[in-house]
N, C-alpha and C positions, 0 to 999 in steps of 0.2 A: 504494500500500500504506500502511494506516493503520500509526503508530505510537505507539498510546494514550501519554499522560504526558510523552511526547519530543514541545519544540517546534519542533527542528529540520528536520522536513517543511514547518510552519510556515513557518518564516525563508525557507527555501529556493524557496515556493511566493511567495513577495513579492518577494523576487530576481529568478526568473524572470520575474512581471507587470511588474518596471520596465525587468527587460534589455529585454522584450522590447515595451515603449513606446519605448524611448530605441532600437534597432535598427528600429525603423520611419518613423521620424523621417525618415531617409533616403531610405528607397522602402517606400511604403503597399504596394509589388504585387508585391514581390520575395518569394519563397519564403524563410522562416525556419524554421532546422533547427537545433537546438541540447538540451546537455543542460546543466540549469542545475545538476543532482544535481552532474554531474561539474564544475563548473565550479566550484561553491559549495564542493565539497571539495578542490579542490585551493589555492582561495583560503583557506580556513578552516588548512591545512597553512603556507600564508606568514605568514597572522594570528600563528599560534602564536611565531613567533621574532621577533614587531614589539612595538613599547613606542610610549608616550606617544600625539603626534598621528595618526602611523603607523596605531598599533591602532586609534583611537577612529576615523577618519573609513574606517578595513574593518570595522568591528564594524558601523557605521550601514550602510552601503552591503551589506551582507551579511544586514542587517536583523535581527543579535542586539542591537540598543544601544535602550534605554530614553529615550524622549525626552520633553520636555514643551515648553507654552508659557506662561512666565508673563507677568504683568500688566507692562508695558512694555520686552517685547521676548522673542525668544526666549533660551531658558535650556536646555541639554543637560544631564540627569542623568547623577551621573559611572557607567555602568552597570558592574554585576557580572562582564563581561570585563574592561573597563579597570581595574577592584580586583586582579582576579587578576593581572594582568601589571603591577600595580603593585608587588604580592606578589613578586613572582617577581623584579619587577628589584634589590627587597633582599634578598632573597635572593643571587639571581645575583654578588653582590660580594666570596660569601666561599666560591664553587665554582671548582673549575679548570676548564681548558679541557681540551680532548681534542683531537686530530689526526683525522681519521675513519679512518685502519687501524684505531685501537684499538677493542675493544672493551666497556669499563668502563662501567658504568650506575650510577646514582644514583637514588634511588627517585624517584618522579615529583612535580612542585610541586602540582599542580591541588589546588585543595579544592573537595569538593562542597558549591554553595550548593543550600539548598532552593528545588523552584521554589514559584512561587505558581501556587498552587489555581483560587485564585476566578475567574480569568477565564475568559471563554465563548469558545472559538474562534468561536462565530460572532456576536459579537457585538460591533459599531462600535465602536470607541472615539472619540468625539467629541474627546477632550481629544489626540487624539494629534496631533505636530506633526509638520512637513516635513522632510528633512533639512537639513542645516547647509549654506547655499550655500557649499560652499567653493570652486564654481568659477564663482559668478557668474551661476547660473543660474536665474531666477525659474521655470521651467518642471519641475525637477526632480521626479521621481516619490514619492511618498509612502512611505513604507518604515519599520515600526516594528513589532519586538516586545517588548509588554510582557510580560513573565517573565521573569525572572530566571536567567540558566541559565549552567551550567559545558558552555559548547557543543563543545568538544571530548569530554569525556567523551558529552554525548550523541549525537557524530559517532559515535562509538566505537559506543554500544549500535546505533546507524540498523545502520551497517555493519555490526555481527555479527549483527542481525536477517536485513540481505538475504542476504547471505552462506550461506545457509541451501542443504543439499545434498538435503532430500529434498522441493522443489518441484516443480509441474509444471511448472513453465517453466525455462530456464536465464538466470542471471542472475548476473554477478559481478562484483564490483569489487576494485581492485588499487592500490596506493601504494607508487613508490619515491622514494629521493632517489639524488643522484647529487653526489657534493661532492667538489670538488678535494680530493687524497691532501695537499697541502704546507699546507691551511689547517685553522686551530684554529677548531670547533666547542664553542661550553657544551655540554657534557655532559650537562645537564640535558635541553635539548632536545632532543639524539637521542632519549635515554631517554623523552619524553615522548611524540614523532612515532611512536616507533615504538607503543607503549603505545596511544594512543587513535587511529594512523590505520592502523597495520601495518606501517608506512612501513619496512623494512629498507633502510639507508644500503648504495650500494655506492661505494666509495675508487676515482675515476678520478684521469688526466691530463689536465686542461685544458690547464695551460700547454704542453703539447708534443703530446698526440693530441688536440685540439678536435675534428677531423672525425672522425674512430676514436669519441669515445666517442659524438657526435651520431647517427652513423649506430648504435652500440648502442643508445641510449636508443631510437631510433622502432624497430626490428628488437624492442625488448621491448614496447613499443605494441602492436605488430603480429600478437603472438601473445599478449599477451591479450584480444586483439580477434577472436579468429580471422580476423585477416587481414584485416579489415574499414578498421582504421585504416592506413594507409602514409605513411610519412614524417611525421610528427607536425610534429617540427621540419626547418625546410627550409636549406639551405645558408646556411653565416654566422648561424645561429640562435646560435651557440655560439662563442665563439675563449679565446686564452689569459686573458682577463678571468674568464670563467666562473669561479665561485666555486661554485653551486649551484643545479640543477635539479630541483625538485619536480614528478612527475608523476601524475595521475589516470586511470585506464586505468576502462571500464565497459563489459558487451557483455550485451545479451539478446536473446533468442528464445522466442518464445511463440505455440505454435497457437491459434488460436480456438476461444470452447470449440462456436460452430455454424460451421463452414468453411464456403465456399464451393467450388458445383462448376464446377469450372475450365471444364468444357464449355458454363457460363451465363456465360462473358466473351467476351464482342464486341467491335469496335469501337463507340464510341456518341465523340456530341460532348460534350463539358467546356465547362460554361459560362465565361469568365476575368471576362468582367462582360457590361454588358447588351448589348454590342455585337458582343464577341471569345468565338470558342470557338473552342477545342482538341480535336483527334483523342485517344483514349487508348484505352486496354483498360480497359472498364467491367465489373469483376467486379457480378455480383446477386445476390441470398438475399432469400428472403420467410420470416418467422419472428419470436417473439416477442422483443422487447428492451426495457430502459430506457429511458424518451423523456420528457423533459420539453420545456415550450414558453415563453419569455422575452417576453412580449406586451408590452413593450418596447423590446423592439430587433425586434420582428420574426421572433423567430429561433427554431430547433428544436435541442435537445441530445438527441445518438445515444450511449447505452454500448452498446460491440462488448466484451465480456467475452473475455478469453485462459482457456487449459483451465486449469480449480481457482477462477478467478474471486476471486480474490486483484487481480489487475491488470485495468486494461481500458483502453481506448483510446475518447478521449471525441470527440464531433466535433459541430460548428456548424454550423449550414446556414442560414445567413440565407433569411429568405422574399424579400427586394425586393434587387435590385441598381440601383444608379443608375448611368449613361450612363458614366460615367468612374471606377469603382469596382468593386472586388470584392464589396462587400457587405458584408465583415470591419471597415471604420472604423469606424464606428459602436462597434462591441462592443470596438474594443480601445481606444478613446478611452473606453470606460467601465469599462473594466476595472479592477479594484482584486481584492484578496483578499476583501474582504466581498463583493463581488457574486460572487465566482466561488463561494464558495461558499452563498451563496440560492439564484443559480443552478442548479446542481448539485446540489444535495440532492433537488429532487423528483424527480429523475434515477432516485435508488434505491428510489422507491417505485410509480412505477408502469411496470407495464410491459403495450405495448399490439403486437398484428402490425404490423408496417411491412414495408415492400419498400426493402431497400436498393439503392443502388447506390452503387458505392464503386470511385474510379477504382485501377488496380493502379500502383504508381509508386515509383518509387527515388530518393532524393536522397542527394548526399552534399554537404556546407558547412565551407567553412576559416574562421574569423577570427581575425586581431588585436586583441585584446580592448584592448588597452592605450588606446585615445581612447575608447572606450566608457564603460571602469571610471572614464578620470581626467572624466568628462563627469556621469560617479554619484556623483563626489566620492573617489574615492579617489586622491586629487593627490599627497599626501608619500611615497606609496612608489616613484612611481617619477621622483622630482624629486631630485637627487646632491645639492642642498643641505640638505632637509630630512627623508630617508628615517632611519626610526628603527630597523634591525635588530639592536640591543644586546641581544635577546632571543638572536638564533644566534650572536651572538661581541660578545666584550666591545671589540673592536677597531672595532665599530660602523661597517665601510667598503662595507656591502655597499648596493646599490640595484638596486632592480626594473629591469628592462630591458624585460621581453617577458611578456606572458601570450597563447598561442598555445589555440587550440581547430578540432578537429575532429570531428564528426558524421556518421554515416552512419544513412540505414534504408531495407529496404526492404519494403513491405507488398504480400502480394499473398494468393492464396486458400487458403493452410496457415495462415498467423498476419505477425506481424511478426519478424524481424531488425534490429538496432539496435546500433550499437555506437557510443561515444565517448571520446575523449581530452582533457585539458589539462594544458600544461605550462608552467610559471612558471620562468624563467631571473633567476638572480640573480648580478650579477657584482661585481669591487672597483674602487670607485672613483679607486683608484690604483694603475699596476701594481706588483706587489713578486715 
């Protein structure tokens, strides 16, 4: 779903090209299942109460931070997040703190910068640079948006766009926090989390019900998931350390706007590559769709449009498979934001009969994000020496622990079902 003006689809869609180079890395031929939406906003929720190195090295990895390279050596522009939460931490020094029972708000810090205009979403930027090796890594993925933006506020508009109740599909997203009842929160930032992500604080017990509130946080997963996500967080996710846990709940369903009839699914073989195939239930449909072709890689792009054609589900079908490959290397080894959308664009313009076939299949995917993120460069937050959280308490003790994510979907000949979780656990680095 486009969202004219908001760069935040943007960011998010760079995010996801790098998670999901740096998740491949491991195993070319392992099935990856992930939602980067939910994953981007529930980091963008941690961003909001991080200062200094903290912010700047989640702003790049999250791909709102403005980079360049000058003439002997690289140079990082200080970007309009890290102003804002420069703002905010002088600020921050003449606000009180709050307990989370109470309820008291403070009007919100953000100031809206203007973005900039001129630039072409589809259009390279040559000048743009790498991210900042902050862990050593010459191979890091490329990742940069230039505009300038108050990206919370624009989380804000994304989310009350989707959010929308008279679609034809279902589709909704949810933000809570969950903060030990005995620790003092800025004020500010409740007021601020709840303001631009919805985020309603609920006052638990860490230090004494850990597993009580562990098991309510995934049981509230779980029904906004209808049921799709379970157990979010897994035993020992949580104990009396726990300070505060930010969660991102997302769930959709959407018929196809041509289904498929069930009585044209068989068994047929699934190619895995040029050698291995797989038994499945091969749903069929012959009808007219979006098809563009990448004489490049070799490959064909299918849009399968959901009912209203607002969303659609895009799919690759490489033409050549080699002896010890799926076929997919190639394209994801090229994959950048600029190509995906070249790619893609003549997608919308022509549409030709084809005969699908499209295997019917369910996945569900747990990860521990945490070596991932710190692999992306986001090292200071969850490193006890150098974590910057003076933005959620001026007591500055808090450090990342855990970014957990779960994934479900399954596709077959009514439409898709999909649902996702992540949840960021933040605890104190000394017990009090």
């Amino acid at each position: 779903m486009a969202s004219e003006g908001n760069p935040v689809p943007e960011a998010i869609t760079k995010f996801c090209l790098s998670l999901l180079q740096k998740l491949s890395e491991d195993d070319s031929s392992a099935n990856l299942f992930l939602s980067p939406f939910s994953i981007s906003t529930a980091l963008a929720m941690v961003m909001l109460g991080t200062a200094g190195e903290t912010a700047t090295q989640m702003s790049k990895v999250l791909c709102f931070t403005e980079q360049s390279d000058q003439a002997g050596g690289q140079q990082t522009q200080l970007s309009p997040m890290q102003q804002l939460h420069e703002e905010r931490q002088e600020r921050m020094q003449m606000q009180p703190q709050v307990q989370t029972q109470q309820s008291s708000r403070l009007p919100p810090y953000l100031l809206k910068i203007l973005k900039d205009k001129t630039d072409d979403a589809n259009k390279t930027d040559d000048d743009a640079s790498k991210i900042d090796d902050v862990s050593s890594n010459d191979s890091q993925p490329q990742c940069e948006l230039n505009k300038p933006v108050d990206v919370h506020a624009d989380f804000s508009k994304l989310l009350s766009e989707l959010n929308k109740n008279d679609a034809p599909y279902a589709l909704s997203l949810a933000n809570r926090l969950y903060g030990e009842k005995s620790y003092q929160f800025i004020e500010e930032f409740l007021a601020d989390i709840k303001k631009e992500y919805k985020a309603e604080l609920e006052s638990v017990d860490f230090k004494s019900s850990a597993e009580e509130v562990r098991v309510n946080i995934s049981e509230w997963v779980e029904k906004q998931t209808q049921g799709k996500i379970k157990d979010l967080l897994g035993k020992n996710a949580v104990d009396g350390l726990t300070r505060l846990v930010l969660v991102n709940a997302i769930y959709f369903k959407g018929n196809w706007n041509q289904k498929f009839n069930e009585k044209d699914t068989a068994d047929a073989a699934f190619k895995i590559n040029k050698n291995d195939t797989k038994e499945v239930k091969m749903m069929r449909l012959t009808s007219t769709f979006p098809v563009a072709v990448i004489p490049e890689l070799n490959c064909r792009v299918l849009e399968m449009p959901y009912k209203g054609k607002d969303l659609s589900m895009l799919i690759f079908l490489p033409d050549q498979i080699e002896d010890d490959s799926t076929g997919l290397e190639k394209l994801e080894s090229k994959l950048t934001y600029e190509k995906f959308v070249e790619w893609t664009s003549p997608v919308t313009k022509n549409e030709i009969e084809v005969q699908v076939s499209l295997p019917r299949f369910k996945l569900e995917e747990k990860y521990d994000m945490k070596d991932v993120l710190v692999s992306m460069g986001m090292v200071d937050a969850f490193d006890t020496a150098k974590s910057d959280f003076s933005g959620m308490s001026s007591a500055n003790d808090l450090v990342l622990s855990k970014v957990v994510h779960k994934a479900f979907v399954d596709v077959n000949e009514e439409g898709t079902e999909a649902a996702a979780a992540t949840g960021g656990v933040a605890i104190n680095l000394v017990s009090s």
